[in-house]
C-alpha positions, 0 to 999 in steps of 0.5 A: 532483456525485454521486460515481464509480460502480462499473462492473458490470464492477467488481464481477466484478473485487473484492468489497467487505467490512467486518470488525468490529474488537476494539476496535469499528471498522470495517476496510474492505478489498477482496477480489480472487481466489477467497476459497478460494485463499491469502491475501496482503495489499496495502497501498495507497499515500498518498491512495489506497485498496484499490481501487487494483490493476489487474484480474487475474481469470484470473491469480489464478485460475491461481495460485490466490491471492486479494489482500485490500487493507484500507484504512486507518483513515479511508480508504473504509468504514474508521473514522477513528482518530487514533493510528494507528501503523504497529504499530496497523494491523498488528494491525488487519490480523492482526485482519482475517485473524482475522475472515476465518479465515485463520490460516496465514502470508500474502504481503504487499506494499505500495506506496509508503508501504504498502511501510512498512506492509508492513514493519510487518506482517512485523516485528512478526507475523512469524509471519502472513507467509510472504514480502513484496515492496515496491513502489516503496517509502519508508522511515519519515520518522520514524526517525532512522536513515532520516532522514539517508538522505532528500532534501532534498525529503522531509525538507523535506515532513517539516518541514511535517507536523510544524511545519504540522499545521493546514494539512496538514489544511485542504489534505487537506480540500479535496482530499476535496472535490474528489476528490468533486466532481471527480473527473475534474478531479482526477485530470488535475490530479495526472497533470499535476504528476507526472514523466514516467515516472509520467505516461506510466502513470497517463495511460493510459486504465483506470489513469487511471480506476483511479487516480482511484477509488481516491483518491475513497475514499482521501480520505473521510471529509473526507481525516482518514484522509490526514492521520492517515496522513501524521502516522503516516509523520512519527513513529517507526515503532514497528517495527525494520526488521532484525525482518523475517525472511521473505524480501522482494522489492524493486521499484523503478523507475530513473526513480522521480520520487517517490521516487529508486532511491538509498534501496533498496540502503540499505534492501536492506542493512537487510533480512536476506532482501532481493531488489532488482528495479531497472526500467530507466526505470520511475517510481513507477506500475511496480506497474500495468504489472509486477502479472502479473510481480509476483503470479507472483514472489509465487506462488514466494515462497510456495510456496519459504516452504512447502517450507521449513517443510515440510522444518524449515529 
């Protein structure tokens, strides 16, 4: 079965783009908004991709930002590369700012494991990031001080990527496989197995359909890109979470099914410029029904960080 096929209406909504790398590869990413407007960065949630934001054409307009949601490596045009770290793709991402000729500091944002992703970026170039919010968030499984914090759900997971490797990738292999060739199934599948709050949004008519290209380009590349992501997840992150210095949103839902509210004041602590947002009865999809509410905060964020360097505090 041929795969899914963009919408004519799709391609007024983003513009796809490749960048050439330093090192030879490829980096794939998907613009959305005007390319003349401020910059901010999205990085995608596990098993998905760039392609995962919901349409917001007019309001980008009127906030006058542009959302640049590069995928990681082994995920949709990207090139696989397997020692992927959380450092390594934030120098990927600084690379695609370079190529893009974008120099200033930018917004950055993550969902779900992007949220770490976003962290990476912020502490390690704090220079190139103005502000950050964390969507639905994760911490690193692969940091000690983390680990005594996760469920015993999470550190389970953790156990089999790390003790079971081969059959991570024969598991993720045949979700490629279905992701393209059933894409539809596929997707009724995983909304069906998520909880309740997550499924009363990612059912909805357009996040469904939404939701399910996204992970069609999540797992090409015969899904390498999703075990080197969950293998990069599993490690040490490279990165000190207290090196973050800009200002950072947290958005997380009270009913997240995925992963619990009860890690984000924890982590709040740990940033030194933290904000939480707590939804009531929101899961882990709140992304999709809060972006207008979300890319407007990013807005203030953006403009209160360039007041402050303009007046030296």
């Amino acid at each position: 079965m041929p795969e899914p096929q963009e919408s004519r209406l799709a391609h007024d909504l983003f513009t796809p783009l490749t960048v050439r790398l330093p090192d030879g590869r490829t980096l794939g990413l998907t613009r959305y908004g005007n390319p003349a407007h401020q910059a901010l960065v999205f990085h995608h949630g596990f098993g998905s991709s760039g392609r995962e934001l919901p349409p917001a054409t007019a309001l980008l307009a009127r906030l006058q930002l542009q959302v640049l949601a590069p995928d990681r490596p082994g995920v949709g045009q990207s090139s696989v590369y397997r020692r992927l770290t959380f450092p390594s793709f934030a120098d990927d991402v600084v690379a695609m700012l370079d190529a893009l000729e974008i120099a200033g500091p930018v917004g950055v944002m993550g969902w779900s494991v992007g949220g770490v992703h976003a962290l990476a970026l912020a502490a390690r170039h704090p220079q190139r990031v103005a502000a950050g919010q964390l969507l639905s968030t994760c911490l690193p499984l692969g940091e000690p001080t983390s680990y005594r914090h996760l469920s015993l759900l999470w550190k389970a997971l953790r156990w089999g990527q790390t003790g079971f490797p081969w059959l991570n990738r024969a598991t993720f292999l045949w979700l490629s496989r279905q992701w393209a060739r059933r894409p539809d199934t596929t997707i009724n599948w995983f909304v069906r197995l998520m909880w309740q709050a997550e499924q009363d949004v990612a059912g909805r008519r357009g996040f469904r359909e939404l939701l399910r290209d996204a992970a069609a380009q999540g797992f090409a590349h015969h899904g390498r890109g999703v075990y080197d992501d969950a293998q990069a997840w599993c490690r040490p992150p490279g990165f000190a979470i207290e090196d973050v210095q800009a200002p950072i949103s947290l958005w997380h839902g009270t009913a997240d099914g995925v992963w619990a509210p009860g890690n984000i004041p924890y982590l709040a602590d740990r940033l030194p410029r933290a904000h939480v947002h707590l939804l009531p009865g929101e899961g882990h999809m709140l992304y999709l029904e809060n972006w207008a509410a979300i890319l407007t905060e990013m807005r203030s964020l953006l403009d209160a960080a360039s007041a402050a360097q303009g007046t030296g505090s």
